[in-house]
N, C-alpha and C positions, 0 to 999 in steps of 0.2 A: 894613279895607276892601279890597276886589281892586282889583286896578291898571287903569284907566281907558285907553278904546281896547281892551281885550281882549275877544272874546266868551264865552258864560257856560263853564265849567268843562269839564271832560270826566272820566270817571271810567271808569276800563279794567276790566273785568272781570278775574278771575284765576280758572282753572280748579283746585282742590285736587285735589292728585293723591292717591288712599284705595287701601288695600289690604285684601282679606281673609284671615288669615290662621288656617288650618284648625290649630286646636291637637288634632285627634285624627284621625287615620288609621280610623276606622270599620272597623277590620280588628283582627282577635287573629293576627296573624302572630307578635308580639313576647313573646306569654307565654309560658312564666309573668311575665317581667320586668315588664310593664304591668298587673298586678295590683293594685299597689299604688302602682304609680307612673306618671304619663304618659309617652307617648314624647318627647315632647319638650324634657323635663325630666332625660331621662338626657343622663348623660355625654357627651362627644365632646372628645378632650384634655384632661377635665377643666372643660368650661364646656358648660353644658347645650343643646342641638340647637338652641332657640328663638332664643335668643341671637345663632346665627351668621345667622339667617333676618332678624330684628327687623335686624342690622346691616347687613346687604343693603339693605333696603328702606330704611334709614335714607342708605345711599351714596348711592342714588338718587334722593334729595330727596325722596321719597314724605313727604306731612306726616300722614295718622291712617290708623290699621291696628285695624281692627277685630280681634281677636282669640277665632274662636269657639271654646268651650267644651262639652267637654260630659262623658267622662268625666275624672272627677278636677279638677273645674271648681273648686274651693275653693284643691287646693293650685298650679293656673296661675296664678287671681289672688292667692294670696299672694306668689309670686313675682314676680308684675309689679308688685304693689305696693311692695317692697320692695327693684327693682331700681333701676336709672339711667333708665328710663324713665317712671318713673312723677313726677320734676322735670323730665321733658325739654320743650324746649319747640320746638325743629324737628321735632320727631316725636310727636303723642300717642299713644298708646295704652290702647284703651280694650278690653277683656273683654265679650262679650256668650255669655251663658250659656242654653242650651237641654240640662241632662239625659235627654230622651227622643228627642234628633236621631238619627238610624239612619244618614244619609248624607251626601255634601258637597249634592248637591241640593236635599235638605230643610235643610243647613244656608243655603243660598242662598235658598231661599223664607222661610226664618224672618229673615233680612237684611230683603227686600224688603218683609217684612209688617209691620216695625219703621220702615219709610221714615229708613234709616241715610245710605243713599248712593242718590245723583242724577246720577254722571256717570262716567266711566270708572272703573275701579279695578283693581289686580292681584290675580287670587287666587291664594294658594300654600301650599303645604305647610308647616305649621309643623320640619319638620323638615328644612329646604332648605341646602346648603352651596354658597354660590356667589359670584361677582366679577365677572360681567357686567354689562355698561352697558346698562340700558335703553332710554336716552332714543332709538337708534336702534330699535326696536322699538316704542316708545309713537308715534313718527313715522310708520314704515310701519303699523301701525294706522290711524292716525286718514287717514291719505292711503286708506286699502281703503277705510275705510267711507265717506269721499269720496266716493267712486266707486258706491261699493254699502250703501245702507240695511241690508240684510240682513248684512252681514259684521260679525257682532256681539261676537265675540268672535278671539283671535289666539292662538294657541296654540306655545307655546316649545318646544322637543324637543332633546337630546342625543343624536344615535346611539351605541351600544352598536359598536366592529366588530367584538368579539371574542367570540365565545358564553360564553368560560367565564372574563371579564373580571370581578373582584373586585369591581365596583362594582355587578353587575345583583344582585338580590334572588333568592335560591336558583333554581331554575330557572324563573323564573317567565316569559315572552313575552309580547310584543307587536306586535301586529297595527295598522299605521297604513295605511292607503290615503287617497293623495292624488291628486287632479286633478291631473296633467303642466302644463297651461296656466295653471291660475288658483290651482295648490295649495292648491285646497279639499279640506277634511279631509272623506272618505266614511263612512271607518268606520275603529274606533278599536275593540278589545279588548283586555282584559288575560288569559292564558289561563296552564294548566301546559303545559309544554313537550310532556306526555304526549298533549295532546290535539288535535284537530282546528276548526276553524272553516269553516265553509264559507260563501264569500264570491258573491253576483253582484252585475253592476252591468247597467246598459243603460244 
């Protein structure tokens, strides 16, 4: 029986924090090596690229990580099957598998068309090396969209300051323009360093 004099119960909601986690770069930057094998299952120290990604989101208390698939979808879920993840139980992770996805956009539409997830989530690159703390980020979020319905998404950036800095991806650039006031993101391109974009705003 509940204890007498008290009024009835109260029951708190708790928001699950979900990530998506892009197991294929929709790019052939990497062949011939991804031909027969995904990127995110090679190498890096000797412990394969997902792994460093999956432990990130794991620092983070993130609790289910969606993981899409799409080339080489058999041997990613072999591997999660048969890693630490697949008895973990602050972190599940789960494979969701589309073979004929072309992009991260249609991998997003095929998310929503499956009614996976219903509340905020991180997406990222399965091939991510990192040790930052979200939870100041998941904060400044949720305080924007506070403020503004439309501010739907938050977007994480690393500047580059060095053009010929070992970390950028052969010559490749990018193009970010932001709003000075409210650092909304205008425009965003990935280009070859060879070529031009041309930019207006009003």
């Amino acid at each position: 029986m509940a204890p007498k004099g008290k009024g009835p119960e109260r029951f708190e909601t708790r928001t699950v924090l979900h990530a998506i986690l892009l197991a294929d770069s929709f790019t052939q930057r990497f062949r011939p090596i991804t031909i027969e094998r995904p990127k995110v299952l090679l190498p890096l120290v000797n412990v394969p690229m997902i792994e460093y990604t999956l432990e990130w989101l794991a620092m983070n208390k993130v609790e289910e990580v969606f993981v899409f698939c799409c080339a080489h979808a058999d041997q990613i879920k072999r591997y999660l099957s048969e890693s630490k993840w697949a008895a973990s139980r602050e972190m599940v992770v789960t494979p969701v598998v589309s073979t004929s996805c072309l992009s991260a956009g249609e991998a997003l539409r095929i998310i929503e068309q499956r009614d996976l997830i219903k509340s905020d989530f991180v997406l990222i690159s399965g091939d991510t090396v990192a040790n930052l703390n979200l939870a100041p980020v998941l904060a400044a979020h949720r305080a924007r969209r506070e403020k503004d319905k439309n501010a739907i998404f938050t977007m994480l950036m690393k500047p580059v300051h060095h053009p010929q800095q070992r970390l950028r991806m052969g010559c490749s650039e990018t193009l970010v323009c932001l709003d000075p006031g409210s650092n909304r993101l205008l425009k965003y391109v990935e280009q070859d360093s060879s070529s031009r974009v041309a930019a207006s705003f009003k």
